[in-house]
Legacy VTK file of the C-alpha trace (Angstrom):
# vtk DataFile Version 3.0
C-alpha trace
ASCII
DATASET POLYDATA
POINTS 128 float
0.000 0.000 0.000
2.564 3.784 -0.787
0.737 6.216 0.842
-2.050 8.146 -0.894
-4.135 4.750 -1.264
-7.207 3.751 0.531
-6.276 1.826 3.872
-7.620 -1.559 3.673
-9.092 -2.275 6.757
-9.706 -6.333 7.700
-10.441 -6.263 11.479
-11.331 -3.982 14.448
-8.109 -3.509 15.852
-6.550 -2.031 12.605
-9.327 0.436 12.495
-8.618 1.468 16.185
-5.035 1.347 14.999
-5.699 4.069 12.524
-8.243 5.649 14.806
-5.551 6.165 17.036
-2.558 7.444 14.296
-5.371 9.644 12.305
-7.022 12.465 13.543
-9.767 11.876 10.451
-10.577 8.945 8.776
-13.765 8.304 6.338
-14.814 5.158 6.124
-15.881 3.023 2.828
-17.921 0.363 3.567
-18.295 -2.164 0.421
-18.887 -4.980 -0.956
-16.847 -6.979 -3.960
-20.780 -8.214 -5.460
-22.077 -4.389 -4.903
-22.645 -2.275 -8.444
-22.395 0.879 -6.827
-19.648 0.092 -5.107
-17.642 -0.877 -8.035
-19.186 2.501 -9.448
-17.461 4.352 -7.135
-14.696 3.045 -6.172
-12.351 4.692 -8.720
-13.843 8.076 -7.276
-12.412 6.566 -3.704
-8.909 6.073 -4.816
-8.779 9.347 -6.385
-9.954 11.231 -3.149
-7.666 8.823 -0.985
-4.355 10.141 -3.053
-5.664 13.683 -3.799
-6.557 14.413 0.314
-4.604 11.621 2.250
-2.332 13.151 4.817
-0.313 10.953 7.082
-1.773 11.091 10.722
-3.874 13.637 9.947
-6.671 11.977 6.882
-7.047 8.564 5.380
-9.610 7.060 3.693
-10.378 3.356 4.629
-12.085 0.415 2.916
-13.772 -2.337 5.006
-15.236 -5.060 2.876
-17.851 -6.138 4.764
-17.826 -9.642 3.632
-14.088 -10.201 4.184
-14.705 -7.921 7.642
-18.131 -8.597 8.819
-17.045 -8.119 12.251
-16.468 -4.601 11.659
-19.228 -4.088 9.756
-21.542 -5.332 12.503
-20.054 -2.834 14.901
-21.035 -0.149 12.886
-24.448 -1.974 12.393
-23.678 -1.561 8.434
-26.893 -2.420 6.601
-26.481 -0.978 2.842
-23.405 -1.134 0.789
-21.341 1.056 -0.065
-22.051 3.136 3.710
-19.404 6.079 4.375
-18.917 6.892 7.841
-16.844 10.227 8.917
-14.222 9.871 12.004
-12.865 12.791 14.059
-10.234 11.834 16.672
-11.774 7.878 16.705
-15.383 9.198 17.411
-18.155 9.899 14.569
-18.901 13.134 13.343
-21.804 14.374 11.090
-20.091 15.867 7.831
-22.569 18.833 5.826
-25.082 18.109 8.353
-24.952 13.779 7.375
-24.289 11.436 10.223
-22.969 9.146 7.396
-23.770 8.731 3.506
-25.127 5.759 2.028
-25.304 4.645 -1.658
-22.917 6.035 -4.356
-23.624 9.575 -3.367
-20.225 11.216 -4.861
-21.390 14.496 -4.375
-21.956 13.926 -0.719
-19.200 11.986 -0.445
-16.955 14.688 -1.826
-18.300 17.189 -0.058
-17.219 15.422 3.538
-13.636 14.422 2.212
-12.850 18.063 0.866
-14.367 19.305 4.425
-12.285 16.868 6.360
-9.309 17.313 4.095
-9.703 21.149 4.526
-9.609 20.546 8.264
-6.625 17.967 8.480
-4.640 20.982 6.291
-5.430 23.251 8.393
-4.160 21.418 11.491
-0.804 20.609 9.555
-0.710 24.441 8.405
-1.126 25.320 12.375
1.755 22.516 13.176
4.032 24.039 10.740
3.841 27.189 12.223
4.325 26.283 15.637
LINES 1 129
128 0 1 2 3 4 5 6 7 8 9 10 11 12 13 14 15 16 17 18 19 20 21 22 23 24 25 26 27 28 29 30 31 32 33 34 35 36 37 38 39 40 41 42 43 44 45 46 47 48 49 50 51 52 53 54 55 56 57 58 59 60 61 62 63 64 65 66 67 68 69 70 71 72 73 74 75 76 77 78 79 80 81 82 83 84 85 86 87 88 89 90 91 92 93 94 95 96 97 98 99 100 101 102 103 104 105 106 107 108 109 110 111 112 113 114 115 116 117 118 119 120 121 122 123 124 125 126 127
């Protein structure tokens, strides 16, 4: 994985892992049999290398077949599900508690948020 892809993510303690190394983390939930999912997907890996930032925003894929575990934690339902992490604890992104469905206008909308956030923290590090 060189940095700029989407994290794959097969159990619970990776994602408290990252949780715990990434101040924000979105969440792809998907499935290998799921049209939308493959619909997206490309869309995914271009956000992941466009807005990834070491420690401070990655994007993470959970295949909820391969990862059910972790997709029962977050009582997944529909596939693909994106769930938005700030500091390892959910956060509502543009008023959305998460987005389901290959919403890419949604889903951009949180990433550029989040990755407008995670630069500003690094711009503030910098400068300290």
């Amino acid at each position: 994985m060189a940095v700029g892809d989407p994290v794959p993510i097969k159990s619970m303690a990776e994602l408290n892992e990252l949780f715990k190394n990434t101040t924000y983390v979105v969440i792809d939930f998907y499935a290998d049999w799921c049209g939308p999912c493959k619909t997206i997907a490309p869309e995914i890996d271009r956000m992941a290398k466009r807005h990834s930032l070491p420690g401070l925003l990655a994007i993470a894929k959970v295949n909820v077949d391969h990862a059910q575990d972790v997709a029962a934690q977050f009582n997944v339902r529909a596939m693909p599900t994106f769930l938005c992490y700030k500091e390892g604890r959910q956060v509502a992104v543009n008023g959305k508690p998460y987005i389901q469905g290959a919403n890419l206008p949604d889903l951009i909308g949180a990433v550029e948020k989040l990755s407008a956030l995670a630069q500003k923290k690094q711009a503030q590090a910098a400068a300290s």
